[in-house]
Backbone as a ProteinNet text record, in pm:
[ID]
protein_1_A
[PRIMARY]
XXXXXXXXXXXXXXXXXXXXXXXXXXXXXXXXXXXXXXXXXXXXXXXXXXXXXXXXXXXXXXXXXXXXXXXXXXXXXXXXXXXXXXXXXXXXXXXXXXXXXXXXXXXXXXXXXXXXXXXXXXXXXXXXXXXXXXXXXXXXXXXXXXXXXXXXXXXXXXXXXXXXXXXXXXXXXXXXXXXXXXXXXXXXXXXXXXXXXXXXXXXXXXXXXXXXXXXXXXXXXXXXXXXXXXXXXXXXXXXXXXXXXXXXXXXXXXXXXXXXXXXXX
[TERTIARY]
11712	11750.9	11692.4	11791.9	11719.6	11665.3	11577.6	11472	11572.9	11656.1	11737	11781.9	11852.8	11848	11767.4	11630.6	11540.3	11486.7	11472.7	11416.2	11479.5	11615.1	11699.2	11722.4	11672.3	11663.1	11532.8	11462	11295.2	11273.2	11386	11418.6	11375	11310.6	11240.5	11336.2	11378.5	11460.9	11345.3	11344.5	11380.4	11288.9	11352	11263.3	11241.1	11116.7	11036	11045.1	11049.2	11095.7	11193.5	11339.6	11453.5	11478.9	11476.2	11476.4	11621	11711.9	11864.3	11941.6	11917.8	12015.6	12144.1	12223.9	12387.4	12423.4	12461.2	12516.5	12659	12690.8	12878.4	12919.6	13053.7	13092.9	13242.7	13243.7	13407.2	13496.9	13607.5	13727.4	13714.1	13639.6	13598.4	13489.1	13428.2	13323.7	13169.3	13183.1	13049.8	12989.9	12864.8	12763.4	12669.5	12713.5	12623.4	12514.2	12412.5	12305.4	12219.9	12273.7	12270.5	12140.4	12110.4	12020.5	12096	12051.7	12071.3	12126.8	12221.9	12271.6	12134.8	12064.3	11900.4	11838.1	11792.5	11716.5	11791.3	11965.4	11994.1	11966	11978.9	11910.9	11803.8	11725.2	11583.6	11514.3	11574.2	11561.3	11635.8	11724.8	11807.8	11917.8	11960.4	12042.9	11982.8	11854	11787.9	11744.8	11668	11659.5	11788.2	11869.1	11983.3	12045.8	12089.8	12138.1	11984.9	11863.8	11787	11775.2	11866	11829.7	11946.4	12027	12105.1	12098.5	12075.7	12052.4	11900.9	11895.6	11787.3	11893.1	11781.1	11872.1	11744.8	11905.8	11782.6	11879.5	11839	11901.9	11864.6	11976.5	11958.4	12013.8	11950.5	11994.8	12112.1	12242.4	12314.6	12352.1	12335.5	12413.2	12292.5	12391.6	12329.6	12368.1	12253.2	12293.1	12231.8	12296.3	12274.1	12296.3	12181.2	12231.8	12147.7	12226.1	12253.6	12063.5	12005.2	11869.7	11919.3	11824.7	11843.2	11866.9	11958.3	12037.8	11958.3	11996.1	11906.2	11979.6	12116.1	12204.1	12105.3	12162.5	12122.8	12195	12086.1	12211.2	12313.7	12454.7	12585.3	12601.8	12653.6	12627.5	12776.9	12746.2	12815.5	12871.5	12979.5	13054.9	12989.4	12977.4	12969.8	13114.4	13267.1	13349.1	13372	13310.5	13282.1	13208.8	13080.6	13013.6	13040.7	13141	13110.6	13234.2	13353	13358.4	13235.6	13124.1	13078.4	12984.5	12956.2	12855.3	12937.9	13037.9	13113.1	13155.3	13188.2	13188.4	13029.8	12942.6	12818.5	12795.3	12812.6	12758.7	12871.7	13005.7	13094.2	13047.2	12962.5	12881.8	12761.8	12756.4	12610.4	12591.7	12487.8	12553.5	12472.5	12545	12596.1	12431.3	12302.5	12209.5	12181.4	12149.4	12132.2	12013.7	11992.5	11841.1	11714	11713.9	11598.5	11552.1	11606.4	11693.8	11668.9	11713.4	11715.6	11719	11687.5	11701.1	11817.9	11867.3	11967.6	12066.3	11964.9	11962.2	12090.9	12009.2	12083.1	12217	12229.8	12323.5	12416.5	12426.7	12484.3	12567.1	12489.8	12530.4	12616.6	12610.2	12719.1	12857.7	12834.6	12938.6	12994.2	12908.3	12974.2	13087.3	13040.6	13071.2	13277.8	13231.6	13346	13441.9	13400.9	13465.8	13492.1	13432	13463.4	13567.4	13634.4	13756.7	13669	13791.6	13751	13716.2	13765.2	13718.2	13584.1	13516.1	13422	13307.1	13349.8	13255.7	13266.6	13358.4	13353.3	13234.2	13262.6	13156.2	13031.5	12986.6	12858.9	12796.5	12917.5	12877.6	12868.3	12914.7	12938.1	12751.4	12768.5	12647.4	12467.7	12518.2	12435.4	12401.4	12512.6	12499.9	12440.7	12448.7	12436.3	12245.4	12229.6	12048.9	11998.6	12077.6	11975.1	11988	12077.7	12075.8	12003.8	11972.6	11851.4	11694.5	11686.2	11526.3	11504.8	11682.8	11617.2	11527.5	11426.4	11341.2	11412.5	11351.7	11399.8	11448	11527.2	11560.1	11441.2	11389.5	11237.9	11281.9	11349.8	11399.9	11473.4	11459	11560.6	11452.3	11388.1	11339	11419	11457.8	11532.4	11698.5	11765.9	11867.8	11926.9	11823	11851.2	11858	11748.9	11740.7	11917.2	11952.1	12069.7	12147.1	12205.2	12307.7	12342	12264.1	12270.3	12269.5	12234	12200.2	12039.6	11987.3	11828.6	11850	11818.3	11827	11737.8	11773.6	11764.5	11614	11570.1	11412.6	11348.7	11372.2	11284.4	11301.7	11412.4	11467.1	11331.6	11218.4	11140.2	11025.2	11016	10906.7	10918.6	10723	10771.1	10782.8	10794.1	10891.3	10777.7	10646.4	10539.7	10532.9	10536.2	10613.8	10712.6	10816.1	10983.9	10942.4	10867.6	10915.5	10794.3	10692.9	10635.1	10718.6	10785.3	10821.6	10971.3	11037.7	11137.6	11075.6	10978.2	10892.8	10926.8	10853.6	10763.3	10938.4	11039.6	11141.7	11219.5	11203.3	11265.8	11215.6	11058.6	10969.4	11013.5	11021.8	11065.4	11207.7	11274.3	11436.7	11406.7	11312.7	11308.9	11261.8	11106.5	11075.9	11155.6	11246	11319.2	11436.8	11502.4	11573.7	11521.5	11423.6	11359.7	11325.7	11269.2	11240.8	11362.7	11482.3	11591.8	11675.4	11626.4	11677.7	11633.8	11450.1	11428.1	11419.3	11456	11488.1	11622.5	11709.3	11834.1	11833.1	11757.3	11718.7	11677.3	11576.5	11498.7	11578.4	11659.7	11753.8	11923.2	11910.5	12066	12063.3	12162.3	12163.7	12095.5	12101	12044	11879.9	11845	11704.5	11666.4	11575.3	11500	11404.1	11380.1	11315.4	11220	11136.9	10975.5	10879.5	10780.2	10697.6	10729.3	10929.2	10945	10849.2	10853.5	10783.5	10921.1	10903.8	11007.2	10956	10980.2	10936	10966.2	10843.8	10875.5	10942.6	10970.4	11038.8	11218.1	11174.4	11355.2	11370.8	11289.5	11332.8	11363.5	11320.5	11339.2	11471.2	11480.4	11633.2	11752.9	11740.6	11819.9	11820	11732.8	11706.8	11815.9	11734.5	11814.8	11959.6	12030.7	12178.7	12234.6	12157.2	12233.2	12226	12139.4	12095.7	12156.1	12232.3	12235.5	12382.7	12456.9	12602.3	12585.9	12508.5	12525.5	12479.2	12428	12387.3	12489.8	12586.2	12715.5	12804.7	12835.6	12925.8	12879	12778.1	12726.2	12698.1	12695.4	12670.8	12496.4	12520.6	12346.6	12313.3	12193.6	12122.1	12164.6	12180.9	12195.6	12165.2	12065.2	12048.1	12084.3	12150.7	12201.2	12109.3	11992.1	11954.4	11989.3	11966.5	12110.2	12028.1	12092.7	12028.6	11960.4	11849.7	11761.2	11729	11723.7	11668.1	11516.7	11442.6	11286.9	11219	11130.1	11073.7	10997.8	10961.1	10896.3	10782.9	10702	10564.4	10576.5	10698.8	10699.5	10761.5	10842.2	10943.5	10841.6	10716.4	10626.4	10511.3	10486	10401.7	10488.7	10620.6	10645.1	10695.7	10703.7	10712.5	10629.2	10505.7	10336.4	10354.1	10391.5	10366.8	10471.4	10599.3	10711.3	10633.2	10608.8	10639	10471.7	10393.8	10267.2	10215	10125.9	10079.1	10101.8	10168.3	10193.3	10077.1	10122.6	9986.8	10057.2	9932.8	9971.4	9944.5	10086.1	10020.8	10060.1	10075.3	10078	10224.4	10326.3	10479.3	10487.7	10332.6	10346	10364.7	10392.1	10396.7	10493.2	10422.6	10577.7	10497.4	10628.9	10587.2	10620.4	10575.2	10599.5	10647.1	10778	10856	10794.1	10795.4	10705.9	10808.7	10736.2	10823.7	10910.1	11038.9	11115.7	11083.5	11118.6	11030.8	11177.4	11199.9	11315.2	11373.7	11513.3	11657.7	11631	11605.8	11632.9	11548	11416.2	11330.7	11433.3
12740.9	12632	12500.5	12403.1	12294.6	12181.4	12082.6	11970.4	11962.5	11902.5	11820.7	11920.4	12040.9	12145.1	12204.2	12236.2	12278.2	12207.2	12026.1	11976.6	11950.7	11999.7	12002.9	12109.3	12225.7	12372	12350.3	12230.7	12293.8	12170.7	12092.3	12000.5	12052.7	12051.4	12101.3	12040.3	12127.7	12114.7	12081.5	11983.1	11858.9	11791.7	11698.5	11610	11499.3	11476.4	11348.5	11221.1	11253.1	11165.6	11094.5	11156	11127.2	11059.8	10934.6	10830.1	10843.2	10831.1	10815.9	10942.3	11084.9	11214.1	11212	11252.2	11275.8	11336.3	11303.1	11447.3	11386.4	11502	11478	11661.6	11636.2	11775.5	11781	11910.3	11862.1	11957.3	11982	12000.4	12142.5	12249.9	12396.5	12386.4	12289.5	12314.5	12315.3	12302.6	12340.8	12174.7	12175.2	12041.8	12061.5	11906.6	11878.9	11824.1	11861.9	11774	11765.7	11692.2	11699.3	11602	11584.8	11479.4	11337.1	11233.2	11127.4	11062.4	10966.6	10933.1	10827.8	10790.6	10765.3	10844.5	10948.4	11064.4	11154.9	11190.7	11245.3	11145.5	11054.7	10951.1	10968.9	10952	10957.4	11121.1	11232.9	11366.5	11435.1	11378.3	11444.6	11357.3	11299.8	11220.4	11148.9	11115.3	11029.7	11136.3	11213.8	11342.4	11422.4	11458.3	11469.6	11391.9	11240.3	11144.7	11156.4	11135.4	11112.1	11232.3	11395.3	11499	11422.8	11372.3	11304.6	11184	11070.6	10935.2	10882.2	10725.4	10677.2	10581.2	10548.2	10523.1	10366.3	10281.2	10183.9	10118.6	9996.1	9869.9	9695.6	9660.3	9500.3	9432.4	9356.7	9286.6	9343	9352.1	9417.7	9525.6	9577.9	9714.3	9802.8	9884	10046.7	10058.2	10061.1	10125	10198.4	10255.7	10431.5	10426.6	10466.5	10452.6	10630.8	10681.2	10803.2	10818.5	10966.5	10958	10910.6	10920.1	10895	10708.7	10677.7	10560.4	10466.3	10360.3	10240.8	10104.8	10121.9	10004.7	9975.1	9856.6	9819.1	9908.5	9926.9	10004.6	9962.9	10030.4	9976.5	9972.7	9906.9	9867.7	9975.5	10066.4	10198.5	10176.2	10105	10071.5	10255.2	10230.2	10317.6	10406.5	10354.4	10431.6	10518	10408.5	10542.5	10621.4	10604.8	10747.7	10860.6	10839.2	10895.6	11043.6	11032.5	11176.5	11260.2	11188.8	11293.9	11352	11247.6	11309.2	11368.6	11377.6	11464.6	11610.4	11561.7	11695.5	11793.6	11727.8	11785.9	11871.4	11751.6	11879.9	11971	11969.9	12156	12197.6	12218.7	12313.7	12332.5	12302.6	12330.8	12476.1	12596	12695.7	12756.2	12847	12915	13001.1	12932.6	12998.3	13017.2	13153	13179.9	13109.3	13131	13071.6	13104.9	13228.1	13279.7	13193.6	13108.1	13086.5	12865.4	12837.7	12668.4	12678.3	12573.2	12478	12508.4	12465.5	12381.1	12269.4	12170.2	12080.2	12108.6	12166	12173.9	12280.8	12343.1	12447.4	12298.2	12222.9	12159.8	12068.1	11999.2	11942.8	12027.7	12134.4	12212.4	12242.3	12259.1	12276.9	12096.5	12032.2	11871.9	11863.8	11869.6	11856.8	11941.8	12065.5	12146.2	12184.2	12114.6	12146	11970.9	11867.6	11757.3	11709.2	11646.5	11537.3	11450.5	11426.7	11326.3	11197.2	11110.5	11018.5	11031	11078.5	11090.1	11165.8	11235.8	11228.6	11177.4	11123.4	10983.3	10852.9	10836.8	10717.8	10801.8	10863.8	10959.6	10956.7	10962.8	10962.9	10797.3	10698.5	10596.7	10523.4	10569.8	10520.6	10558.9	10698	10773.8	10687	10616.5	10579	10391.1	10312.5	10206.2	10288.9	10294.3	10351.4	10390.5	10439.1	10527.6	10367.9	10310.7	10186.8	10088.7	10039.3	10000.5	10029.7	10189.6	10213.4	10285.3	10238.8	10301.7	10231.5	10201.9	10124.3	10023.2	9918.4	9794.4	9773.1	9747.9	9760.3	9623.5	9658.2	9611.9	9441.5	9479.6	9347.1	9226.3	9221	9103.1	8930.5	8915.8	8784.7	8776.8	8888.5	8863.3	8866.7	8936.1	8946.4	8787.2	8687.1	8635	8519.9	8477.8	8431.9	8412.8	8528.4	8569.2	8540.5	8548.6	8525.2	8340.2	8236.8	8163.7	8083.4	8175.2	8128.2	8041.4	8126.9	7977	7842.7	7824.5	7674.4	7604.9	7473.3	7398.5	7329.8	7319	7262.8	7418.4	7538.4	7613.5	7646.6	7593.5	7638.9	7608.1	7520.6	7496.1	7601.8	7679.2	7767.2	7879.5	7910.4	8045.5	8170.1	8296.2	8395.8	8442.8	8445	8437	8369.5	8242.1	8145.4	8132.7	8177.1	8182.4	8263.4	8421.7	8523.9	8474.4	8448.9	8402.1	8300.6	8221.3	8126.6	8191.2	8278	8331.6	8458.4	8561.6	8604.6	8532.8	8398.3	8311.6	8261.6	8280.7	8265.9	8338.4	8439.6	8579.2	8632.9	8615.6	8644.3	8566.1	8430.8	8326.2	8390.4	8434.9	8424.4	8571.6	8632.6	8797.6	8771.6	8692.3	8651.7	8577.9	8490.4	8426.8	8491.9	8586.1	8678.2	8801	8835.3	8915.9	8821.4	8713.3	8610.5	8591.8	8572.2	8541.9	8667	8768.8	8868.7	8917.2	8941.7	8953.4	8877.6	8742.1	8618.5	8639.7	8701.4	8701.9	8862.7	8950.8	9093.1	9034.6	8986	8948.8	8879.8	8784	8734.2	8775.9	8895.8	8996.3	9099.9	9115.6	9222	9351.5	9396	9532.3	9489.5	9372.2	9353	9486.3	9578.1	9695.2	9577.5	9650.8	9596.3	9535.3	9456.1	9434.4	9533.8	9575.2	9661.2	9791.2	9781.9	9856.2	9896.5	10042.2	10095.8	10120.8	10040.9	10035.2	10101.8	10204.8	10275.3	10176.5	10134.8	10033.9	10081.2	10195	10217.6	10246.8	10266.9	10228.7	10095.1	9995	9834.6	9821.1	9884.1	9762	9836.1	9965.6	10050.9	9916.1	9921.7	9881.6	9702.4	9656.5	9508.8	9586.8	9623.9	9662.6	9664.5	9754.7	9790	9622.1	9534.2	9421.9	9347.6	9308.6	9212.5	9251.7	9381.5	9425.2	9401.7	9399.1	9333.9	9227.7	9145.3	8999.7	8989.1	9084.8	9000	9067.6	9162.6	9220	9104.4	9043	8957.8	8796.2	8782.1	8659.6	8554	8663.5	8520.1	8442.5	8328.6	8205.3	8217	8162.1	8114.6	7975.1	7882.1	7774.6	7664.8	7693.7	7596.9	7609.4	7731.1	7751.8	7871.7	7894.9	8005.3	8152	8213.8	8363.2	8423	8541.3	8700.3	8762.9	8822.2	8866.3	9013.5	9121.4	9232.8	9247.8	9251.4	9203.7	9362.3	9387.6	9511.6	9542.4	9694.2	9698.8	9648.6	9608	9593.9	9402.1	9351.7	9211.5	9194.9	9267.5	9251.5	9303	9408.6	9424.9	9268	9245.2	9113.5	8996.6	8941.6	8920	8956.1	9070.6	9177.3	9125.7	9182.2	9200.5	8989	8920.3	8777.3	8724.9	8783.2	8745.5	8860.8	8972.3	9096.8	9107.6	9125	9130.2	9288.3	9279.9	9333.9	9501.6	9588.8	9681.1	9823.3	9920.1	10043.8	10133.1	10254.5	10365.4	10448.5	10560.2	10713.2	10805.9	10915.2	11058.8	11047	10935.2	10963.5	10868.6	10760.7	10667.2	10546.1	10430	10324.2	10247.4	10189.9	10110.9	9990.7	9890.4	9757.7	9764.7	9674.8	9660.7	9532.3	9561.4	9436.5	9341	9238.5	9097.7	9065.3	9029.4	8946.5	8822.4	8806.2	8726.4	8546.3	8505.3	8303.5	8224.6	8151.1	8019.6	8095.6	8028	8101.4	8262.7	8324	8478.3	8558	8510	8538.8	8599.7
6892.4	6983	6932.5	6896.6	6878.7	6985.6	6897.3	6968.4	7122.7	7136.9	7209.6	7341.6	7296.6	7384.1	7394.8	7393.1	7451	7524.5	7471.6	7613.8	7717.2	7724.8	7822.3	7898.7	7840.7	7916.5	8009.2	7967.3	8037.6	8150.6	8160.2	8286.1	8426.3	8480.8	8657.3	8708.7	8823.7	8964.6	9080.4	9137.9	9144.1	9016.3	8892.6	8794.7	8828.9	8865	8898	8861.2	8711.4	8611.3	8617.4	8671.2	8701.2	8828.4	8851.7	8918	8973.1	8881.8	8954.3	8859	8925.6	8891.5	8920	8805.4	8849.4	8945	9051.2	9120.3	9216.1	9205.1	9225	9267.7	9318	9383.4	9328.2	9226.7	9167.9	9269.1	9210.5	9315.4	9325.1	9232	9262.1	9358.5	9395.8	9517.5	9441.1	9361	9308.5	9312.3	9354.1	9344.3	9240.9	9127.8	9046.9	9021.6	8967.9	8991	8860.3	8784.9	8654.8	8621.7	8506.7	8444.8	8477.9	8517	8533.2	8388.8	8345.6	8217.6	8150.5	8206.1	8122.4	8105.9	8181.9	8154.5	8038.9	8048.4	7945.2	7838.9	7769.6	7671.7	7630.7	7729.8	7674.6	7623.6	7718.2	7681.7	7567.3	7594.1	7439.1	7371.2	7419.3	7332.5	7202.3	7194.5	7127.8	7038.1	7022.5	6987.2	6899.1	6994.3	6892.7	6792.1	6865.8	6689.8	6603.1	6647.5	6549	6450.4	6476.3	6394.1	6248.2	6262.4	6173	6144.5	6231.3	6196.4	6238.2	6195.7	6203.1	6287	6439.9	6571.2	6578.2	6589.3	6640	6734.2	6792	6862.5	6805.7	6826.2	6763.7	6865.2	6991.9	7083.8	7211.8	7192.2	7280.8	7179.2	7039.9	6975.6	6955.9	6932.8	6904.6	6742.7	6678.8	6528.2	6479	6400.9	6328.2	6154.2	6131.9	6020	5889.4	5789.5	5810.7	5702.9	5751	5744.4	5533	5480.2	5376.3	5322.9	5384.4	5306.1	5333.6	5251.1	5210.3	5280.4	5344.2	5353.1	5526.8	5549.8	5690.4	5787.6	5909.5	5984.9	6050.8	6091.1	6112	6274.5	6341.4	6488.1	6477.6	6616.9	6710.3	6825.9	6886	7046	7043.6	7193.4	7308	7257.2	7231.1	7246.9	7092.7	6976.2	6867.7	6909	6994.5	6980.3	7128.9	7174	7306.5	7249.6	7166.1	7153	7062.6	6978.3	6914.6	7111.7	7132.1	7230.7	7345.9	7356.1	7450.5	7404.2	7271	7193	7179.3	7131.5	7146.4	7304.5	7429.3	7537.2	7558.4	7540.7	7513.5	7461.1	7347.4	7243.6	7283.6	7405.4	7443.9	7530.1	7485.1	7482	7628.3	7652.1	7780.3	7836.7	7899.6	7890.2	8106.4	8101.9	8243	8260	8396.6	8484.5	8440.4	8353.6	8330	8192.9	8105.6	7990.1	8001.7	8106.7	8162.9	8299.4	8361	8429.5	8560.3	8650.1	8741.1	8655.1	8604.7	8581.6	8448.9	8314.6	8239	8259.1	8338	8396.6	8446.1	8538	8608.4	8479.8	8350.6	8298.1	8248	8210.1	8098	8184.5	8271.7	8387.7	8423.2	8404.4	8445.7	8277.6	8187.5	8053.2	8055.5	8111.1	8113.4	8193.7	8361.2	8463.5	8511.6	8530.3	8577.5	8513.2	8590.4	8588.3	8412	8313.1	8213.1	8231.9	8318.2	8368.6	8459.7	8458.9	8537.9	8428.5	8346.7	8201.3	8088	8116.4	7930.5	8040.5	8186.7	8253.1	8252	8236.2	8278.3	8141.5	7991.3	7892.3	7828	7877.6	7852.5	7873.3	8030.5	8119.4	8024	7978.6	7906.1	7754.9	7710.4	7568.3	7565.2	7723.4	7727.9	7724.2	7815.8	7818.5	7720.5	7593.7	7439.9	7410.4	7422.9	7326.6	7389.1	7523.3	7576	7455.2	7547.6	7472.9	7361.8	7260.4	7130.2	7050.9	6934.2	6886.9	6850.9	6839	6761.9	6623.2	6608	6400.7	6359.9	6260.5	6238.3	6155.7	6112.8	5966.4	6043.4	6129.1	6225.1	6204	6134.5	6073.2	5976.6	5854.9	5750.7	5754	5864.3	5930.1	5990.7	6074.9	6077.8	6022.4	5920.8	5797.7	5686.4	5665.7	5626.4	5733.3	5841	5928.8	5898.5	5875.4	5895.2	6006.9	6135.6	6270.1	6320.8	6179.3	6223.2	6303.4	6422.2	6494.2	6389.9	6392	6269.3	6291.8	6424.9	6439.2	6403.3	6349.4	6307.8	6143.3	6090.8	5967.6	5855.8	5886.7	5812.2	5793.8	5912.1	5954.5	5837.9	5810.1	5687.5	5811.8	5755.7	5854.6	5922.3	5904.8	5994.3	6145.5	6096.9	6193.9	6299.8	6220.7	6273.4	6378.3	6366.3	6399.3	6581.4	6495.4	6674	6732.8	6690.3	6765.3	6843.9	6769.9	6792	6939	6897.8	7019.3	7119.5	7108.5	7240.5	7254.4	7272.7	7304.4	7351.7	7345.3	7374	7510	7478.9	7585.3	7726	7705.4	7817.4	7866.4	7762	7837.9	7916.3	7887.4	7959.2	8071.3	8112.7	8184.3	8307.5	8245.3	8340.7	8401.3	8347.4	8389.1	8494.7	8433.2	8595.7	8708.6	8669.5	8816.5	8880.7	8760.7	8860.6	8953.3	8874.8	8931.6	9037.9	9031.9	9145.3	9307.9	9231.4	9344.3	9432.1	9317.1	9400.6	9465.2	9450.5	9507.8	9627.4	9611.5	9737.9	9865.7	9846.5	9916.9	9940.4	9881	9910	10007.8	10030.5	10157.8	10110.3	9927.8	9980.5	9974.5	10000.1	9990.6	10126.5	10105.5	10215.3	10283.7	10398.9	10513.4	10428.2	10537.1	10491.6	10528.4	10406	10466.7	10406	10358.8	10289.6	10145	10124.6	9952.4	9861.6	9750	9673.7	9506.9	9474.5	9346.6	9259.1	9168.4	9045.8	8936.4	8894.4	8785.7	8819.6	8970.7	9012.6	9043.4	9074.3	9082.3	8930.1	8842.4	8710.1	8679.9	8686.3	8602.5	8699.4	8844	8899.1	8846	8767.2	8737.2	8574.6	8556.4	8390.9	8399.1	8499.6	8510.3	8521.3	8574.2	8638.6	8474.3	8460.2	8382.7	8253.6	8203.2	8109	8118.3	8238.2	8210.3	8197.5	8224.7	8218.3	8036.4	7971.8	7881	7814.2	7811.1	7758.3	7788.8	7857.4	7928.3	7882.6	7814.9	7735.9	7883.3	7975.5	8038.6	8080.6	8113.2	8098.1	8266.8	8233.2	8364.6	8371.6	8482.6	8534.8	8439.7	8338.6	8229.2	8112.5	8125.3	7982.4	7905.4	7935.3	7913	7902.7	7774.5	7785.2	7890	7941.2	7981.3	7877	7944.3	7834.1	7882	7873.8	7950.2	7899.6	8044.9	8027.5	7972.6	7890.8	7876.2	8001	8020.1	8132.8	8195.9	8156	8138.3	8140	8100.3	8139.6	8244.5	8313.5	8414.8	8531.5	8545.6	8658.2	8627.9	8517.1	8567.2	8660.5	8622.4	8681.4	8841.9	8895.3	8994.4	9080	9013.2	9065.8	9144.1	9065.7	9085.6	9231.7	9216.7	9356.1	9434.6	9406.5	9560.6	9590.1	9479	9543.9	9415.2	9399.6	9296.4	9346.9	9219	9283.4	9341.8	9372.7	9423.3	9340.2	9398.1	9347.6	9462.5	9434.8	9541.7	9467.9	9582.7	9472.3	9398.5	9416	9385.3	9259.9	9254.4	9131.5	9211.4	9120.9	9097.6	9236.5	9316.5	9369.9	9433.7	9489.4	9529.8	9689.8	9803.8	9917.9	9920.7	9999.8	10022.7	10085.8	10074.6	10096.5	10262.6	10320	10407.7	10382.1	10422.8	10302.1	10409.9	10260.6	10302.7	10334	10409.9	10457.2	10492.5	10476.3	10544.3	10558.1	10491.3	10463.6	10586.3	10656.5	10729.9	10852.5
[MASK]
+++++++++++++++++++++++++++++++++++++++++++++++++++++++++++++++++++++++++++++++++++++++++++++++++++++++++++++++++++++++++++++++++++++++++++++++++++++++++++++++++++++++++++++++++++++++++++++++++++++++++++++++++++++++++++++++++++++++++++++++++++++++++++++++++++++++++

């Protein structure tokens, strides 16, 4: 059994880990309750391309490039890779309870019994998240060097330079994208009561899903600033700063809704 399916056989009913699980009821009656399309990513999808490619991300793409080769890697739409990975979970093989999971039982049955439209989105959803938190492709000072996109007040900088100043830019647009996000959370209807406990690693997925069309969709903040999707760990400082610094209990990490300020009160 390989890397990818084994850590998918050893998935716990209910997984903790799994913040937002698939689950759906197809037209034989049976209820699914599969790995969530980030959790499949992070458990095996990543795992599996990496038994063949070297998996990275460059801003909004996913690129793969084959273990061995020397060329840069080649940017992957979601819709090249979604028959290999649809094809992959049909071949995923037939193991009783004693053997996996619920979890991975539910997926093999989602893979082979659900409506296609409802697993090319499950697999789609699955392939935006590997490409989120696959590693960074490392050479993007010399990438952009070569593109000819250098803004011209940095074109002088040596790549030491460039690359902090390019950081301390990146950093701001991430930053400002969770403030704005969580500004407009805070003042929307599904803002939860006050007083409400809100799990921090489900505020940011649910900051990620948003912010991550907007930066597919090229669209700016009010000044012209792009969408940036904030890493985790910058998107709770800013968190900790609007909602109030977060706690801990036995379930982990979460924030309490602030009582909301002006109109919204």
């Amino acid at each position: 059994m390989d890397k990818a399916i084994a850590a998918l056989a050893r998935l716990r009913d209910p997984d903790r880990s799994d913040t937002k699980p698939f689950r759906t009821k197809l037209e034989s009656g049976i209820a699914i309750d599969a790995p969530g399309p980030r959790r499949l990513a992070e458990v095996a999808l990543l795992p599996h391309l990496e038994s063949t490619y070297e998996v990275y991300q460059k801003g909004t793409e996913l690129r793969l490039r084959q273990h061995g080769d020397t060329a840069t890697p080649q940017s992957v739409s979601v819709d090249d890779l979604l028959p290999e990975i649809k094809a992959w979970l049909l071949r995923l093989p037939d193991l009783d309870a004693t053997e996996a999971g619920w979890r991975y039982r539910s997926l093999r049955i989602l893979a082979h019994e659900a409506r296609p439209d409802t697993v090319h989105k499950y697999i789609r959803d699955a392939i935006v998240a590997l490409r989120r938190d696959a590693p960074k492709w490392k050479d993007e000072t010399k990438a952009y060097r070569a593109s000819g996109t250098t803004p011209e007040h940095l074109a002088g900088l040596t790549d030491n330079e460039y690359l902090r100043a390019r950081r301390s830019r990146l950093a701001q647009e991430s930053q400002l994208s969770a403030r704005t996000w969580l500004t407009e959370w805070l003042a929307s209807d599904e803002r939860p009561h006050t007083g409400t406990q809100v799990s921090a690693p489900s505020l940011y997925d649910n900051a990620v899903e948003t912010i991550d069309r907007r930066v597919a969709d090229g669209a700016t903040h009010a000044d012209g600033t792009p969408w940036r999707i904030p890493g985790k760990y910058s998107f709770y400082a800013v968190a900790d700063e609007i909602l109030g610094e977060r706690k801990r209990n036995k379930h982990g990490y979460h924030y309490t809704v602030p009582t909301p300020k002006g109109p919204t009160a």
